[in-house]
N, C-alpha and C positions, 0 to 999 in steps of 0.2 A: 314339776319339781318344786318343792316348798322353801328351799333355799333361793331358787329365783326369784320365786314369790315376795318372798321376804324382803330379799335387794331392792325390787322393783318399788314395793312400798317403803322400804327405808328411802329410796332415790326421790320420792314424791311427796317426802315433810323434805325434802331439800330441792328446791326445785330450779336453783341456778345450778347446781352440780351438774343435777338432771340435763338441762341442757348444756353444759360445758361436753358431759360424756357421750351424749347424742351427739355433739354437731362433730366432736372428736372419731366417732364413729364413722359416721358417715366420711368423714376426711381420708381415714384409714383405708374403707370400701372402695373411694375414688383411689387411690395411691395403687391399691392391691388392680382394680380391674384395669388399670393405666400399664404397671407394670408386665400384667399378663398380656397383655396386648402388643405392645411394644417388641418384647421376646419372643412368645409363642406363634403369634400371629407373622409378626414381622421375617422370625426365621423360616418359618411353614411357607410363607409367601414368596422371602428369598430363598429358599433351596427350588422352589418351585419353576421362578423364573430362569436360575441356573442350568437349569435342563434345557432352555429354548433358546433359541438363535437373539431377540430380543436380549434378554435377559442379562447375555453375555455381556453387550453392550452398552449395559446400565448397573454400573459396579456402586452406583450412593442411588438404588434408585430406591431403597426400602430405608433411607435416611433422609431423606431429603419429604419423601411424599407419604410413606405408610407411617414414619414415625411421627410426624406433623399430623395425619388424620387420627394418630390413637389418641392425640388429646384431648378430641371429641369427646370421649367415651368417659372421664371422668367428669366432663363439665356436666353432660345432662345427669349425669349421675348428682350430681349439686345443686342441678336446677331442679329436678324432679323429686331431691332427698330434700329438700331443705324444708317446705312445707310438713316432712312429718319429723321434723324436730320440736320435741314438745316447748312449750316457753317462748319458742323466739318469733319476735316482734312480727308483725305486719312489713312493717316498713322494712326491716332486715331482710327479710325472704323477697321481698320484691329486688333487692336491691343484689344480691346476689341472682336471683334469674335474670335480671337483664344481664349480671357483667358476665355471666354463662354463655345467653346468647352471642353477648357480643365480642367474647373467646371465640366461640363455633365461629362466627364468619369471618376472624380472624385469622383464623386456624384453616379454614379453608380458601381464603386469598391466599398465603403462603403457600399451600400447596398447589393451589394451582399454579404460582407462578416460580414455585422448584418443578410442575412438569413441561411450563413452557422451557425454562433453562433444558431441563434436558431432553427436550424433542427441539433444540437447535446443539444440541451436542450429536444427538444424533444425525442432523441433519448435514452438519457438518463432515460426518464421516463419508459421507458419497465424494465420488474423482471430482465429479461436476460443482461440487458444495459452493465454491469460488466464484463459479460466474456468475452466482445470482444469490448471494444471501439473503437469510430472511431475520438476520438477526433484529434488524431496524424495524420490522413488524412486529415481532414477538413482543418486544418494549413495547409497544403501542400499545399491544394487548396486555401486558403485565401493568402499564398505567391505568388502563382503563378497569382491569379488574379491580387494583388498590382504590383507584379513586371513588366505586361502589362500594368495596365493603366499608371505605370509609365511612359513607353517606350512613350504610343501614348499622354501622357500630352504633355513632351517635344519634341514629332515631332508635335504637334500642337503648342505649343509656339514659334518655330521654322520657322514654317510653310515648314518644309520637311517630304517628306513621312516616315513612320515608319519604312521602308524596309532600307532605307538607317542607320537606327540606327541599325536596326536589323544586318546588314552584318557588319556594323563595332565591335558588341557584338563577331562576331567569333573570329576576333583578340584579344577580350579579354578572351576566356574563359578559360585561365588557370587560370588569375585572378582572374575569379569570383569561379573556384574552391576550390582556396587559400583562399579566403571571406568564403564562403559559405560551406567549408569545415564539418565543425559540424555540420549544416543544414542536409546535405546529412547524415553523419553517422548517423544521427539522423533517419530520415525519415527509412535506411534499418535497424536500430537497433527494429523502431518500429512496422516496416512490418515485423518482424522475432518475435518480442513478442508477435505479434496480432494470426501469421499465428502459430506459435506450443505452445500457450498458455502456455506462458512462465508465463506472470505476471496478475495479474487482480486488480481492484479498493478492497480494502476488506481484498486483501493477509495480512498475517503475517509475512512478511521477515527479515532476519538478514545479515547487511555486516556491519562485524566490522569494518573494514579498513575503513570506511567512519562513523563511529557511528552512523550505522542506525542500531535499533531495533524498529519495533513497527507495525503498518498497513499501507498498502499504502489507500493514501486518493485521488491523483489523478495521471493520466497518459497524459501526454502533449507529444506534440513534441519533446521538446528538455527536458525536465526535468519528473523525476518521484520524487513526493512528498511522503515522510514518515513522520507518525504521529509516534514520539515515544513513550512508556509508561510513559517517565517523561512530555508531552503533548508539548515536543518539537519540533520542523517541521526539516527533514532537508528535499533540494531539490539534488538528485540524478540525474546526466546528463542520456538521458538514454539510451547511447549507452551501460553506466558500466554494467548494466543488463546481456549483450551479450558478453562482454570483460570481464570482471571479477568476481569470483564464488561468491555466496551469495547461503542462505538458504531461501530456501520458505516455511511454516510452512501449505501449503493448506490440502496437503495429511493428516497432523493429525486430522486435523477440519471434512476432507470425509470420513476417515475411523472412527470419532467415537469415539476414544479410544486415551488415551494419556498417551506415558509410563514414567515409575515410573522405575529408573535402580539407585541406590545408595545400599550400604554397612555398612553392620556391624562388626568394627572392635572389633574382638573377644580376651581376653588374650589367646596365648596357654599354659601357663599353667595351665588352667580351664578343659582342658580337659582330658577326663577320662573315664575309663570305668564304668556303674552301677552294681550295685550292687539288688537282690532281694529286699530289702526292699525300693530303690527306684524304682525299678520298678513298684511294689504295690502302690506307690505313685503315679507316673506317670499315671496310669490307671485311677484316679480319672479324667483325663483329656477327654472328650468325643470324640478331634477329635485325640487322639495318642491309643484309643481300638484298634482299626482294624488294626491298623498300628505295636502294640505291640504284636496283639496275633498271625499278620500271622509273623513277624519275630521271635517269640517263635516256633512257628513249624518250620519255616525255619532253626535254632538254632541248634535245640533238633535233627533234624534228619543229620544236617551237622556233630556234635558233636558224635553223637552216630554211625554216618561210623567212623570217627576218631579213635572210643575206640575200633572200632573192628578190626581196621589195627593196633591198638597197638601204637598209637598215644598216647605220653606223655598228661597231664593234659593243661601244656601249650601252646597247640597247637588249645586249644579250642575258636571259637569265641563267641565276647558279645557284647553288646552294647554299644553306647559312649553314652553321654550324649550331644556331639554335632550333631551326625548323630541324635539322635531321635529330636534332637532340628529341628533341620532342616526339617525333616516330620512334624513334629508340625507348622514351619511356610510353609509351599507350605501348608498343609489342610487348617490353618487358612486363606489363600489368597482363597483355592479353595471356601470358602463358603460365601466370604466378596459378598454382592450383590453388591456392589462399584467397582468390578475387573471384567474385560471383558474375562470368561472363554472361548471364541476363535479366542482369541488370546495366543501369545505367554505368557507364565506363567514359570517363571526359579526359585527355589534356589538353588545357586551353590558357591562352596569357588572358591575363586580366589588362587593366589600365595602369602602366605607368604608374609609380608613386617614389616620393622622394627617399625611398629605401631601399629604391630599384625595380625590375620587372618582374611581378609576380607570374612564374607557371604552376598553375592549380592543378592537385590533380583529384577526380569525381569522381568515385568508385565504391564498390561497395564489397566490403568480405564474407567470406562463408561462413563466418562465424559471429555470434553476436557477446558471446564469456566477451568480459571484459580485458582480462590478461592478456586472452589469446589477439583479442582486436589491438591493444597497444605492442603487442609483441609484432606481428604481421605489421602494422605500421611504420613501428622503427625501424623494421629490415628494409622494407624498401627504401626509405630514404635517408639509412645509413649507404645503401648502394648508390641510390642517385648521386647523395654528397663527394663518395668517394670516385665516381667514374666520371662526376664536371669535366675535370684538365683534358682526359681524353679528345672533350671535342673541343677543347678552348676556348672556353665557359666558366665564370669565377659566380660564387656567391657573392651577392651585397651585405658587407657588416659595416657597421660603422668601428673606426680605426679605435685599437686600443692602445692601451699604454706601451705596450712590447713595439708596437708598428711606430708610434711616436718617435721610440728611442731610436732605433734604427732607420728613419726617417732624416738623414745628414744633407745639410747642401756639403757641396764640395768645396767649398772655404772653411765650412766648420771643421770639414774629414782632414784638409791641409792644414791647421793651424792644431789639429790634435784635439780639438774641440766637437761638440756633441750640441745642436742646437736645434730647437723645434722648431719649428715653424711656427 
């Protein structure tokens, strides 16, 4: 074509044009083969994947990886066009093929580490993902790839071999210990929670020292996140896991049963022994029958060797009204269907304390929901509270102001007067 011809030679008495419109050229080429790639490829690859079970599963996976590798395809187009751009320097074209190169391993660190993100998205998706994440390796690996393509960017910008960065990194690796210090405790704190299933996504853990109470929600490299109950996050380093005690609440959630250990501080001056006619009372009670009539046999024949060794009247035993109390509450727990009869089932007095006599009770419920554990708690010893007088048996409170007032000697009550003690 003679009007090509023409151009070409008119381009070539001007010879910065010349290459202004080559290197524009070639910019163009790279834009055009980028764009086709991106679209054509990227869609062709996604409707592809959309056919298979895989694929389903990976809704950014032709964003995150295919569109990050089509960048590729305009860079060697740069690097490999730039030498036939007429005019431009030595030193230009060099300098553009390294920062090509050192795009491409750019460009493929990122990718690789948008396919570690989502082969632990995936990973995630199994029932089991929980009791053993791999998210704290994947980092390892997504550091370790950045930290080479680091190395081979700047021995390509450079234009020295990698080897020669690499042998100068021994001189520094005490350096990069001192950096990278937490990295590493991190990395063995989380190969030690992975490998004896210390912690999982889900848990219930408690470390005060740090105001964590609530669920862990995730496990990362360097940090373990807790959801607290008041729905505040904190972030937990997570070597503290391995260095410092905390409470893990799993084993109550496997076993089922969640115990119930609080007291009833009892007056001791409430108790006392019964008498026949409360006994006869007491009997009205269905679960203290069995319990009333084998210690009346028990009673009757301790009592009666007694009288025959000539054993005074005082020497004979009876009944308290706290011990029967106390078989009255372990029955009522034995028959509560809300209490896990196997497991452990305690009531037992503690020691004396100047707030009165504590009766404990040890038990554990079928349920471990929260609500339902404070709900099943309060019923029972809204009933304990309410059926004391029965056996005449007072709570220990310290006196209030109400009891104060009506607390009169009988000189105040005669003079019309109102006086505390």
């Amino acid at each position: 074509m003679p009007e090509l011809a023409l151009a070409l030679d008119w381009l070539q008495t001007r010879p910065y044009l010349y290459t202004i419109l080559s290197a524009a050229l070639l910019g163009c080429i790279a834009w055009l083969a980028n764009w086709l790639v991106k679209h054509l490829l990227a869609r062709a690859l996604h409707r592809t994947l959309s056919a298979t079970a895989l694929g389903r599963h990976l809704p950014s996976y032709e964003h995150s990886i295919v569109r990050r590798l089509s960048n590729i395809v305009p860079a060697l187009i740069l690097a490999g066009g730039a030498e036939l751009v007429p005019g431009l320097p030595g030193v230009v074209v060099t300098v553009v093929e390294n920062v090509c190169r050192a795009f491409i391993v750019l460009t493929i660190a990122l990718a690789i580490g948008g396919a570690l993100k989502q082969a632990n998205r995936l990973y995630e998706q199994r029932p089991d993902a929980h009791l053993k994440p791999i998210k704290g390796y994947l980092q390892v690996m997504e550091i370790a790839v950045y930290t080479l393509a680091s190395i081979l960017m700047i021995a390509t910008l450079v234009d020295r071999s990698p080897l020669i960065l690499l042998s100068g990194l021994g001189a520094m690796a005490a350096v990069l210990m001192l950096i990278f210090q937490h990295t590493l405790l991190s990395v063995v704190a989380s190969v030690q929670i992975s490998s004896n299933d210390i912690l999982r996504v889900g848990d219930w853990v408690e470390m005060p020292q740090l105001n964590a109470d609530g669920d862990v929600i995730d496990i990362a490299l360097h940090t373990v996140k807790v959801q607290n109950w008041d729905k505040t996050i904190t972030s937990i380093p997570t070597k503290r896991f391995i260095s410092d005690p905390f409470k893990n609440w799993r084993g109550m959630h496997e076993s089922g049963g969640r115990r119930i250990k609080r007291s009833l501080f009892l007056d001791q001056n409430s108790v006392e022994f019964i008498d026949v006619a409360q006994i006869e009372h007491l009997h009205h009670f269905a679960l203290l029958r069995d319990y009333l009539n084998d210690k009346r046999d028990e009673l009757e024949e301790w009592n009666r060797r007694l009288l025959e060794q000539g054993a005074a009247p005082l020497n004979r035993l009876r009944l308290t009204n706290l011990g029967t109390f106390r078989a009255y509450v372990e029955n009522y727990l034995r028959q509560d269907p809300y209490i896990r009869q196997d497991m452990t089932l305690l009531v037992r007095q503690l020691a004396p304390t100047a707030t009165g006599l504590p009766l404990e009770l040890y038990c554990f419920t079928a349920t471990t929901a929260w609500a339902d554990y404070e709900r099943i708690q309060a019923d029972i010893f809204d009933h304990l509270l309410a059926i004391l007088p029965e056996f005449g048996l007072r709570v220990f409170q310290h006196p209030s102001g109400a009891e104060l007032r009506e607390w009169r000697t009988p000189a105040a009550e005669a003079g019309g007067q109102t006086t505390a003690p």
